[in-house]
KOLDREN-866901 format. One record per residue (C-alpha): x, y, z; residue number from 1. Coordinates in steps of 0.001 Angstrom, whole numbers. Example, Ala and Ser with C-alpha at 12.3 -4.5 7.8 and 13.67 -1.06 7.14 Angstrom:
2
[[12300; -4500; 7800]; 1]
[[13670; -1060; 7140]; 2]
***
This chain:
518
[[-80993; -21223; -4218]; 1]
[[-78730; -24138; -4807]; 2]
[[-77418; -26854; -2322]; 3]
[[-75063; -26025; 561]; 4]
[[-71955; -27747; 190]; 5]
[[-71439; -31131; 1813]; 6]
[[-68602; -29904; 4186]; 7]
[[-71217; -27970; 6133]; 8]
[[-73592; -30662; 6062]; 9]
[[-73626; -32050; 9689]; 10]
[[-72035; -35061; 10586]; 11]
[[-72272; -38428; 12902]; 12]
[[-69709; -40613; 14711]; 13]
[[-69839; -43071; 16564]; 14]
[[-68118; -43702; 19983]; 15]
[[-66873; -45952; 22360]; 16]
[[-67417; -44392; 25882]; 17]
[[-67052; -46473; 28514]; 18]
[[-68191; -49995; 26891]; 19]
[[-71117; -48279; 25257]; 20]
[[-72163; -47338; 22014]; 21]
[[-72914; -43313; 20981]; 22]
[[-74109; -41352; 18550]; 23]
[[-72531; -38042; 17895]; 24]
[[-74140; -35536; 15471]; 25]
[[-71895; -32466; 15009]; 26]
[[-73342; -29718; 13979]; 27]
[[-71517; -27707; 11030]; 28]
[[-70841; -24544; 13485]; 29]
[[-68742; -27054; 15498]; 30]
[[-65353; -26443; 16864]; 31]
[[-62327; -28883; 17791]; 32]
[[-62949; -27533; 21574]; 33]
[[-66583; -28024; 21151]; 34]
[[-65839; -31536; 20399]; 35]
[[-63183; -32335; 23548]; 36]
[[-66296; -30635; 26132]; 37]
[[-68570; -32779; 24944]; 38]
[[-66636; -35644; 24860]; 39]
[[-65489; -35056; 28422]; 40]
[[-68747; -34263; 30050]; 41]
[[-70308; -37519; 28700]; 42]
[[-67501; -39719; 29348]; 43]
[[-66899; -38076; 32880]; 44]
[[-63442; -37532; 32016]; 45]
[[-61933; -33630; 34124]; 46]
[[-61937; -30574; 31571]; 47]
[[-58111; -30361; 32703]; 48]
[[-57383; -33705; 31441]; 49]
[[-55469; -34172; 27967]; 50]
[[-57686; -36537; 25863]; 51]
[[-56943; -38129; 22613]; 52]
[[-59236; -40040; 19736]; 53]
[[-57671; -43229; 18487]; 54]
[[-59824; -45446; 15910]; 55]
[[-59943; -49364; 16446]; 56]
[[-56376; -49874; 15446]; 57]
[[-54815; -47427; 17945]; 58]
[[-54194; -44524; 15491]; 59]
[[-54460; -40819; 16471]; 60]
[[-57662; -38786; 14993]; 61]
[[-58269; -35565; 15003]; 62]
[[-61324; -34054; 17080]; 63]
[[-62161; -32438; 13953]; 64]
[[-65640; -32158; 12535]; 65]
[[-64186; -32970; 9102]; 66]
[[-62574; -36416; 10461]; 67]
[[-63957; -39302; 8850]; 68]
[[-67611; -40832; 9901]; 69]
[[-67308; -44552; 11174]; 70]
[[-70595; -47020; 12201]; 71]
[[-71028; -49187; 15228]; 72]
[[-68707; -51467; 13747]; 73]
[[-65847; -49399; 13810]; 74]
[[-65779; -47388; 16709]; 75]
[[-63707; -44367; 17648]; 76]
[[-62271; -44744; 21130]; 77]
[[-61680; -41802; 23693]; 78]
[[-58360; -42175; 25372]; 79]
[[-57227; -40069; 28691]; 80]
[[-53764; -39494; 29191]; 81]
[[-52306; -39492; 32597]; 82]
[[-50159; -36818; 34079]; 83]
[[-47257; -39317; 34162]; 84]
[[-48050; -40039; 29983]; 85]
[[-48055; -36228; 29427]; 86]
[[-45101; -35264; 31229]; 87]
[[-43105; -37522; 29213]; 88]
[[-44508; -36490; 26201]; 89]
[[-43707; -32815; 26868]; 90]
[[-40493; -33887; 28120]; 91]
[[-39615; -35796; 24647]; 92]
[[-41121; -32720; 22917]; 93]
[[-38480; -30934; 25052]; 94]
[[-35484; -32971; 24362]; 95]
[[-36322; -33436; 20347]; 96]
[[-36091; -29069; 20641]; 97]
[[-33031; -29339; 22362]; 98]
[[-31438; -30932; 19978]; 99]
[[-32487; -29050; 17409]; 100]
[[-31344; -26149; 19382]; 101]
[[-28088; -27161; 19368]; 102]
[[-27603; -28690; 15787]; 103]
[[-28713; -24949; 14652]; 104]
[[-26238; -23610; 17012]; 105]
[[-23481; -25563; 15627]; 106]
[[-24569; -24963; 12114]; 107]
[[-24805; -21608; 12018]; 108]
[[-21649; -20714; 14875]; 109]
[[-24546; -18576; 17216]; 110]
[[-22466; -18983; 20036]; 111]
[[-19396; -17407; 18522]; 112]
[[-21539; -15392; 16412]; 113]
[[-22977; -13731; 19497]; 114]
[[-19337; -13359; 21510]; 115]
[[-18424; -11600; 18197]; 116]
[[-20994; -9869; 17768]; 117]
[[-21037; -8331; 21434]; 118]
[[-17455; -7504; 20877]; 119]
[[-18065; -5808; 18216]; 120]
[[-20535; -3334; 19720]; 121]
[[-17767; -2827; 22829]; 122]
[[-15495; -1605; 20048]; 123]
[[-18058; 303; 18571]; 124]
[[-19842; 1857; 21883]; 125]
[[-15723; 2845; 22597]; 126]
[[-15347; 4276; 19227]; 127]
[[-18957; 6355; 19992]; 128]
[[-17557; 7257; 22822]; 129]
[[-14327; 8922; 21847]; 130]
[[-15820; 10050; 18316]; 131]
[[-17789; 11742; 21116]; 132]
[[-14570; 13398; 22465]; 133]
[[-13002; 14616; 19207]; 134]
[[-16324; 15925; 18350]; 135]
[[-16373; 17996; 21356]; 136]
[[-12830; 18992; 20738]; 137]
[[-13185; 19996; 17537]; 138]
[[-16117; 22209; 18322]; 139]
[[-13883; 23718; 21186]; 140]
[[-11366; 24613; 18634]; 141]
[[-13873; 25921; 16002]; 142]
[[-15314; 28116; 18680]; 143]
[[-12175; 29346; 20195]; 144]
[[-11360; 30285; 16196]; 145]
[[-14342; 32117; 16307]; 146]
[[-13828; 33902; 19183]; 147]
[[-9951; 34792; 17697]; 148]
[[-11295; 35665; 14366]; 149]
[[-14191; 38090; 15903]; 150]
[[-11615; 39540; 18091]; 151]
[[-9029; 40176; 14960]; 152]
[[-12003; 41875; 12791]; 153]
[[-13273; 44520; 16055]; 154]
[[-9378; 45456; 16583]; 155]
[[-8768; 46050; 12342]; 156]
[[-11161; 45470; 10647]; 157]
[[-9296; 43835; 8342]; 158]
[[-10567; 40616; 6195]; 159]
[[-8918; 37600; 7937]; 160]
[[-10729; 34978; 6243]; 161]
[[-9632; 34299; 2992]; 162]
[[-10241; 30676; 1790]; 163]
[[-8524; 29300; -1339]; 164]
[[-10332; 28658; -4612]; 165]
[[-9178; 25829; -5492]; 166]
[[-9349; 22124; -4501]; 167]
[[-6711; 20307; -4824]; 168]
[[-6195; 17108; -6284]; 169]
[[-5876; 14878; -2975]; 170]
[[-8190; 16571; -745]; 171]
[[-5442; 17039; 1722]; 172]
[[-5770; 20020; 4708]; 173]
[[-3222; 22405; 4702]; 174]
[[-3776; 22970; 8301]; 175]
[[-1793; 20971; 10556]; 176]
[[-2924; 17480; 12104]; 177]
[[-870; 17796; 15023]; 178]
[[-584; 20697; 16943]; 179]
[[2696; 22533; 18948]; 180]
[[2299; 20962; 22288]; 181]
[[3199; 17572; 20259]; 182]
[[6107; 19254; 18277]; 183]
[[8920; 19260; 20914]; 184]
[[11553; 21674; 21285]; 185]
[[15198; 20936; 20753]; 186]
[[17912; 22581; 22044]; 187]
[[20601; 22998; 19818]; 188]
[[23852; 23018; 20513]; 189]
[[26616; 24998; 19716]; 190]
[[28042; 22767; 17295]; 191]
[[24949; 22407; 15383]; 192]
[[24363; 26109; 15046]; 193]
[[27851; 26562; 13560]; 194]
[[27739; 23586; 11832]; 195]
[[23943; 24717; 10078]; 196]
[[25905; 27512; 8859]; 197]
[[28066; 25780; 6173]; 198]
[[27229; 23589; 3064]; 199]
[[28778; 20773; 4821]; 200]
[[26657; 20717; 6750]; 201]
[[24965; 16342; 7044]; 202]
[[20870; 16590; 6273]; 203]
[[20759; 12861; 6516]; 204]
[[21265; 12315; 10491]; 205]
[[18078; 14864; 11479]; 206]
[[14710; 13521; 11932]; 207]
[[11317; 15837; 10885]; 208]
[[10875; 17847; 14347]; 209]
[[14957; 18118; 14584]; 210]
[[14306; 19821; 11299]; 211]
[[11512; 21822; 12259]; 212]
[[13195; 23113; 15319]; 213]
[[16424; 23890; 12999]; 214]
[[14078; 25911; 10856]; 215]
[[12872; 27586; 13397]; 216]
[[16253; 28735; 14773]; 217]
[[16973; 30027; 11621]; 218]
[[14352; 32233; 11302]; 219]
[[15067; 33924; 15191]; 220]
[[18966; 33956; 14422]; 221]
[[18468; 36038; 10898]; 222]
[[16379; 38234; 12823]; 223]
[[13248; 37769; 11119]; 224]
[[10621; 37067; 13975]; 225]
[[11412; 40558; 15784]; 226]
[[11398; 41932; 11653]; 227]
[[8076; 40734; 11181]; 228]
[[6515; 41027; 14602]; 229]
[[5711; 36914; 14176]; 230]
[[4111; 35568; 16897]; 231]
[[6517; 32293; 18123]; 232]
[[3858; 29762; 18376]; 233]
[[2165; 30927; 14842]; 234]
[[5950; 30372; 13418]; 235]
[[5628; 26579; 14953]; 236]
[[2467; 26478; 13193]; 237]
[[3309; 27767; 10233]; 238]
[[6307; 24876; 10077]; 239]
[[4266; 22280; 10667]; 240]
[[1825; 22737; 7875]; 241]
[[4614; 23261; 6019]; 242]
[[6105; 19960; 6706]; 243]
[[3201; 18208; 6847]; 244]
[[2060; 19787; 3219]; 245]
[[4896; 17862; 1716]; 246]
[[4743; 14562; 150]; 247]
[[6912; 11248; 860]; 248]
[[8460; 11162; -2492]; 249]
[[11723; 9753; -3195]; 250]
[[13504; 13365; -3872]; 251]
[[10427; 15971; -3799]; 252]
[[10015; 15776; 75]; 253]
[[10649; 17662; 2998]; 254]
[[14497; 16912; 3525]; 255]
[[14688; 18070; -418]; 256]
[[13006; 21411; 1427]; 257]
[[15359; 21694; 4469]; 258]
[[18107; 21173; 2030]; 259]
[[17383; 24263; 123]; 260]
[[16150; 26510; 3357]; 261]
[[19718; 25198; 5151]; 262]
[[21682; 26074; 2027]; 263]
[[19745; 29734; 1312]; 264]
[[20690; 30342; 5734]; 265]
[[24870; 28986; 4897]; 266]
[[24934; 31372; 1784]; 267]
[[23114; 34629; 3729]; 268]
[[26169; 34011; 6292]; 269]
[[28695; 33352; 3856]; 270]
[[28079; 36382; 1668]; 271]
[[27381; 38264; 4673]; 272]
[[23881; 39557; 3147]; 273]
[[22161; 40629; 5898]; 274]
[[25076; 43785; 5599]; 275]
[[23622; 44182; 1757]; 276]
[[19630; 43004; 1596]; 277]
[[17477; 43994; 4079]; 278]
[[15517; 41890; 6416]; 279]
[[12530; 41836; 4654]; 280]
[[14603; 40314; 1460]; 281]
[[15952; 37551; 3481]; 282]
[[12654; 36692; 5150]; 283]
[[11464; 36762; 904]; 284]
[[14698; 34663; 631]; 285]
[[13892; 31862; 3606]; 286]
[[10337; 31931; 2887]; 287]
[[10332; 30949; -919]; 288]
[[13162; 28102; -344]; 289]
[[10571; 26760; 2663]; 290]
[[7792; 26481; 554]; 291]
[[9456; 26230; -2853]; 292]
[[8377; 22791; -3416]; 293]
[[5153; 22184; -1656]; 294]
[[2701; 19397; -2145]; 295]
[[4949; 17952; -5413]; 296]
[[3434; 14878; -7062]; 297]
[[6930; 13251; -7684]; 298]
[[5937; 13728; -11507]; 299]
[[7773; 16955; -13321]; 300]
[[6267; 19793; -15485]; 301]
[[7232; 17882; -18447]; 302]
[[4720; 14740; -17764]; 303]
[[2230; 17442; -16151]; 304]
[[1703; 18902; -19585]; 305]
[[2397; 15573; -21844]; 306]
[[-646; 14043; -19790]; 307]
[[-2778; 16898; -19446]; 308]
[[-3067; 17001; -15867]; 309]
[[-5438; 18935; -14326]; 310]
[[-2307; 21094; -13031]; 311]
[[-1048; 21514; -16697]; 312]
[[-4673; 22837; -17504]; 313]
[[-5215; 24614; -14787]; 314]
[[-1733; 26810; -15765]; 315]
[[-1922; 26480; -19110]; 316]
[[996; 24586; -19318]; 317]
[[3034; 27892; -17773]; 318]
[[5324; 26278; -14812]; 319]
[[2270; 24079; -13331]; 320]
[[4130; 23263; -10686]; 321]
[[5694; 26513; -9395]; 322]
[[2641; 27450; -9748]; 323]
[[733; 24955; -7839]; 324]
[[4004; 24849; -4700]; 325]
[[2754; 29117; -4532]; 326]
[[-775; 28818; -4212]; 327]
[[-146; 25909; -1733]; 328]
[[2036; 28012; 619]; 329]
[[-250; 31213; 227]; 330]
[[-3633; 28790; 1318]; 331]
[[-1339; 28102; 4332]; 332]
[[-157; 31795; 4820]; 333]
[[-4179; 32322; 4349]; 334]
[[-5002; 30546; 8005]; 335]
[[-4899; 33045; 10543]; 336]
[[-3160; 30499; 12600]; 337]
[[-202; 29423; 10259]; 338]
[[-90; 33326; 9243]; 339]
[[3541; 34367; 9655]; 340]
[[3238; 37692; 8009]; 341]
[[-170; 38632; 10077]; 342]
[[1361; 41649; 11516]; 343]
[[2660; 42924; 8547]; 344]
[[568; 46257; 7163]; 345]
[[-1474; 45127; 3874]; 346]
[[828; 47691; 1410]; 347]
[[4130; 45320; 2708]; 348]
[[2330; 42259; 2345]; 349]
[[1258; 42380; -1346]; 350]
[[4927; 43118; -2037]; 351]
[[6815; 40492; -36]; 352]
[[3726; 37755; -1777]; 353]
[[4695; 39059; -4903]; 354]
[[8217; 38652; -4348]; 355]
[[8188; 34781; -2891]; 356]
[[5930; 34276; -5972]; 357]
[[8857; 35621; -8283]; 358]
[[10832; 33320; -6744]; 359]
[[9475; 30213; -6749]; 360]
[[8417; 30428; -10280]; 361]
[[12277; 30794; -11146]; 362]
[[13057; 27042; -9694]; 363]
[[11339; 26149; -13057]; 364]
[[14536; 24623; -14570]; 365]
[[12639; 25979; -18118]; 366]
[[13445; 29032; -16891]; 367]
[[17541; 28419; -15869]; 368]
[[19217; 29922; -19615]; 369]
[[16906; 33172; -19619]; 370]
[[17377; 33724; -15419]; 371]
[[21047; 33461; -15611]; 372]
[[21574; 35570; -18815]; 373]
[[20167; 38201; -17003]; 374]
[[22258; 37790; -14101]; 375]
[[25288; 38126; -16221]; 376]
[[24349; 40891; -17958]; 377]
[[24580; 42560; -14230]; 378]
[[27194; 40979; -12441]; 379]
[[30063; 42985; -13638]; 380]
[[27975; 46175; -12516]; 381]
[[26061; 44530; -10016]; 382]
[[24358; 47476; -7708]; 383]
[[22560; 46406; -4346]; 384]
[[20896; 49858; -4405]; 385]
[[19177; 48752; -8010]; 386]
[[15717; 46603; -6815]; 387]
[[16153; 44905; -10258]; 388]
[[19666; 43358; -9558]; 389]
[[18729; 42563; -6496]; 390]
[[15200; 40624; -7335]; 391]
[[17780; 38655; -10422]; 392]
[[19998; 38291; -7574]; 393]
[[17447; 36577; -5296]; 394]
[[15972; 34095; -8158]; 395]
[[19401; 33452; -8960]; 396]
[[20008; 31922; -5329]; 397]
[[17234; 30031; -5064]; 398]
[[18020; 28748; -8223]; 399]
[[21695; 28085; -6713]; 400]
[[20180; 26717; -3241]; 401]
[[17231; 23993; -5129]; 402]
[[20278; 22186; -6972]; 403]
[[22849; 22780; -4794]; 404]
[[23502; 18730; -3534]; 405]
[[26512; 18462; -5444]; 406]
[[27858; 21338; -3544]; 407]
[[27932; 19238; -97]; 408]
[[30403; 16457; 611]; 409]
[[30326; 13296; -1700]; 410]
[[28910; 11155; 1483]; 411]
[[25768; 13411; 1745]; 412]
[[25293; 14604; -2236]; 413]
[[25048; 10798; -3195]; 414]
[[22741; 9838; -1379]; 415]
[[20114; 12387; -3546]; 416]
[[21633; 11277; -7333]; 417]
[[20227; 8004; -6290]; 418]
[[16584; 9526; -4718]; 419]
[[16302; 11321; -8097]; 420]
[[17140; 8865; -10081]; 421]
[[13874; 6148; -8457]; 422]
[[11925; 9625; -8944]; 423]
[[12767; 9643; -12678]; 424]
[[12454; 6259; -13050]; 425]
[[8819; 6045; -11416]; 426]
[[7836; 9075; -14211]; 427]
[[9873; 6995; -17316]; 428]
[[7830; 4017; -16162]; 429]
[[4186; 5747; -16260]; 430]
[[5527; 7813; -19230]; 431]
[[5868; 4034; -20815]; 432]
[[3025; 2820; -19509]; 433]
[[1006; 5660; -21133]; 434]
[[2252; 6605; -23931]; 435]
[[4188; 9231; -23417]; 436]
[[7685; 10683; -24578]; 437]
[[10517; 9728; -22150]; 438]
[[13391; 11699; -21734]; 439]
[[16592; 10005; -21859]; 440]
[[17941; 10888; -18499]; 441]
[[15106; 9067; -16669]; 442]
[[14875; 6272; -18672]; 443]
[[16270; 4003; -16420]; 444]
[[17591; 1426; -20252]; 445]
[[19809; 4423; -20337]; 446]
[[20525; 5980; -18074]; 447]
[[23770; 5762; -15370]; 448]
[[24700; 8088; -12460]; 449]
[[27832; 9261; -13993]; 450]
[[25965; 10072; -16930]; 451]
[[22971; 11650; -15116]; 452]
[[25395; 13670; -13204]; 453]
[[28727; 14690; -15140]; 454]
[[26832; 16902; -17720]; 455]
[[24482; 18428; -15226]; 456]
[[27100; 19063; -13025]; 457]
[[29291; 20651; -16146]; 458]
[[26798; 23063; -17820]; 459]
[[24592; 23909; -15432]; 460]
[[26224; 24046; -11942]; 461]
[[29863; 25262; -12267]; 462]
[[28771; 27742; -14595]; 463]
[[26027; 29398; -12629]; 464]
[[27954; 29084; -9487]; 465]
[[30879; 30986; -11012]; 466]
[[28952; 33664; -12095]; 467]
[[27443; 34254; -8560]; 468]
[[31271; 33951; -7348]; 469]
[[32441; 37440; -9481]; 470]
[[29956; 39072; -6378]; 471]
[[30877; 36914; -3993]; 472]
[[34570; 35455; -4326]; 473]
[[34381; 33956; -685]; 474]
[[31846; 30974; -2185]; 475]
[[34916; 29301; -4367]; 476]
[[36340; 27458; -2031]; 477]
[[33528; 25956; -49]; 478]
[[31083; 26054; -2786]; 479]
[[32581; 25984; -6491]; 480]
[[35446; 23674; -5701]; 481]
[[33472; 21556; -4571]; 482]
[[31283; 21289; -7658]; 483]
[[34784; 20765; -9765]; 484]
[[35726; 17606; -7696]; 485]
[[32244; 16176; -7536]; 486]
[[32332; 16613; -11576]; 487]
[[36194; 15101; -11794]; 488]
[[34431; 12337; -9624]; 489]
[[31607; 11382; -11884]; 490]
[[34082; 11448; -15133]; 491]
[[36640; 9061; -12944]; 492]
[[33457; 6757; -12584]; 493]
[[32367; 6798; -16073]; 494]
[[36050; 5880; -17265]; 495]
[[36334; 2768; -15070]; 496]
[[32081; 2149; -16448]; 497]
[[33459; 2493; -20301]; 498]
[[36371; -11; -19969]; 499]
[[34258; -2639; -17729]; 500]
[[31703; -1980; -21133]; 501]
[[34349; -2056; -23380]; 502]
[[36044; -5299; -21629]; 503]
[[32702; -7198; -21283]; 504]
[[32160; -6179; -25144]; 505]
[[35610; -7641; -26197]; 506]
[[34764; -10756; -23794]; 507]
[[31511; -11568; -25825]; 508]
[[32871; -11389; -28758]; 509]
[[35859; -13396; -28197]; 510]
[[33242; -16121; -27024]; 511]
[[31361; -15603; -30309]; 512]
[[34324; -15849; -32714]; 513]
[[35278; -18981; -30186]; 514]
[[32454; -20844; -31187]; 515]
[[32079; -19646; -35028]; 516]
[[35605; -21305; -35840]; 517]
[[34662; -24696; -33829]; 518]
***
């Protein structure tokens, strides 16, 4: 076998214990502990007392058995330290900590740190907490749903639950996020109800609710609720998701939406239709112009198509957006709670669906030349018994009530040119941006407001309007004329535009020729 290493080999010191001279062997087994018992049993020094081995010059040694031998010459000494001696020491040893303590705790901010950090979980123990709440809430409500939907299917047996198939592009819930106790009732007065009546009538001075509430009237005062059997609170409902199912775009929004539903309510009074349609046509009629616009993306059918939009594919490029505003307002019909027509019998519901379907797809201004040819061909025989003339009839209302601005005083009509015009000019921009053709009148290099207006005004307003007035005369004066001063204004504006053109022109080139001859 070969040698053992020298490290184990054992090893001999020598000491100075009280004046004398010893030998120490240490055996290779030998511990540091080992070394401080033996050292205080021979020297007589307590077991309790801190010791320490200096060598002749007063240096600090390890009781190790690896330290270094010595020889009688050299002599390690065996010091005891006092109580007082180690006190100090441990209170140095104390302060030097300290210190550090506190240079860490400035570096790295651990006071702060910690008063953030236990702020922090307050916030987050109070956001537990009420999480906590709305969790419980929410279950309440899905429970109580439950409950309602369990008790609908044992009284008809009907199929209540019918959720949408598609997802649509933002996620959003049709459902609304606030419910009726938050939507507060207005009482309106006399004034306003006459006033709500007429196409003068000012959509700019009414906030949401005031709208809601001005909806709701409507549908009560047409006779509609008792019509349909609609429960009151549903109808609230039914508003809100509505409302809240439109988007805050410049035009496309849900003042564009009152606007229509207000103007569709003034022309059922003012061609006295509820003694010609029935009910159930003007609940088709209010219904459509309520949801005729939902969830618009503030980009038209036109840009949907050019840049392949998941709507434009989706529709095959076939009115993408009518399209998309009915299956938005038939997801929210779809909730039992925003369900309007619930009481309806199935038979009566597929036909007044198919109906506000007809109509919203003929706000597609693609659509305006072939809709109103047809109305003309049966306007000089127009017969309220034929279902035909009357279905042309209703698409050609909507169509009247979705551009009708122009129709209402210059002070609330203006207003719109210029929300449609930063709507057009947001789709030129991305058009630009991407690629993608831009039609002149939203290119905002070209575009004017007389411009935008004057021809719109000329070929597509006055004439549809005066084809709707051979059935109903009454509508020229508060509706047509109207439409003939608004376009006299527009052509007055362009005029004094052209000469301040025409004027700067002249003035530039003066200037030019000016500095040519010099």
């Amino acid at each position: 076998m070969g040698s053992s290493s020298s490290s184990y080999a054992p090893k001999t010191i020598y000491l100075d214990v009280d004046g004398k001279v010893q030998k120490v062997v240490f055996s290779r087994h030998c511990s540091p502990c080992d070394i401080k018992e033996l050292l205080c049993t021979s020297s007589n020094i307590p077991r309790t007392t801190a010791i320490m081995m200096v060598d002749p010059e007063g240096a600090l040694v390890s009781m190790d058995p690896t330290m270094p031998t010595n020889s009688p010459n050299s002599l390690y000494k065996i010091v005891p330290l006092s109580t007082g001696q180690l006190g100090e020491k441990e209170d140095m040893f104390q302060n030097v900590l300290s210190q550090v303590a506190e240079q860490f705790s400035r570096a790295f901010r651990i006071n702060e740190l910690k008063t953030e950090v236990t702020n922090r979980l307050a916030m987050l123990e109070k956001r537990v907490e009420l999480e906590g709440l709305k969790v419980v809430e929410i279950e309440k409500c899905k429970n109580d749903l439950k409950k309602l939907r369990d008790e609908m299917a044992s009284r008809g047996g009907a199929r209540v639950n019918c959720p949408c198939k598609y997802n649509f592009d933002d996620g959003k819930k049709v459902t609304p996020r606030r419910d009726v106790p938050n939507y507060p009732k207005y009482t309106l007065s006399q004034e306003t109800v006459e006033a709500l009546k007429k196409p003068t009538f000012d959509v700019w001075h009414w906030e949401h609710n005031e709208m809601l509430s001005c909806l709701e009237y409507m549908y009560h005062d047409l006779g509609l609720v008792k019509e349909f059997n609609m429960n009151p609170i549903t109808l609230k409902r039914w508003l809100l998701a509505i409302q809240e199912n439109y988007r805050n775009n410049p035009f496309h929004n849900f003042r564009h939406c009152f606007c229509v539903s207000q103007m569709m309510y003034g022309m059922i009074n003012l061609c006295n239709l509820q003694e010609k349609l029935t009910l159930t046509d003007m609940g088709i009629l209010m219904t459509a112009a309520v949801c005729h616009d939902l969830d618009h993306p503030g980009y038209n059918n036109t840009y949907q198509i050019n840049a392949r939009t998941e709507l434009a594919v989706r529709y095959n490029d076939i009115s993408p957006l009518e399209n998309h505003h009915c299956a938005v307002a038939f997801q929210i019909l779809s909730l039992p709670e925003c369900n309007i027509f619930a009481n309806v019998d199935t038979e009566a519901f597929k036909q007044i669906r198919q109906a506000i379907i007809t109509l919203i797809l003929a706000t597609d201004m693609a659509r305006h030349g072939e809709i109103l040819d047809s109305f003309k061909q049966k306007v000089d025989n127009f017969d309220f018994t034929n279902e035909e003339h009357v279905t042309c009839l209703k698409m050609v209302m909507i169509k009247c009530c979705d551009i009708s601005n122009e129709v209402r005083p210059t002070e609330v009509a203006e207003p719109w040119v210029d929300c449609l015009l930063e709507e057009y000019f947001m789709q030129s921009d991305r058009e630009k941006s991407e690629g993608l053709p831009v039609a002149p009148f939203m290119d905002r290099d070209k575009v004017t407001k007389p411009t935008a207006q004057i021809g719109f005004i000329k070929f597509v307003l006055i004439p549809m309007f005066e084809t709707v007035m051979k059935l109903f005369p009454q509508i020229e004066e508060i509706m047509v004329q109207p439409l003939r001063d608004s376009r006299d204004h527009y052509e007055e504006l362009k005029q004094i535009d052209d000469a301040m053109t025409e004027a700067q022109k002249k003035k530039t080139e003066s200037i030019s020729l000016g500095g040519k001859k010099k």
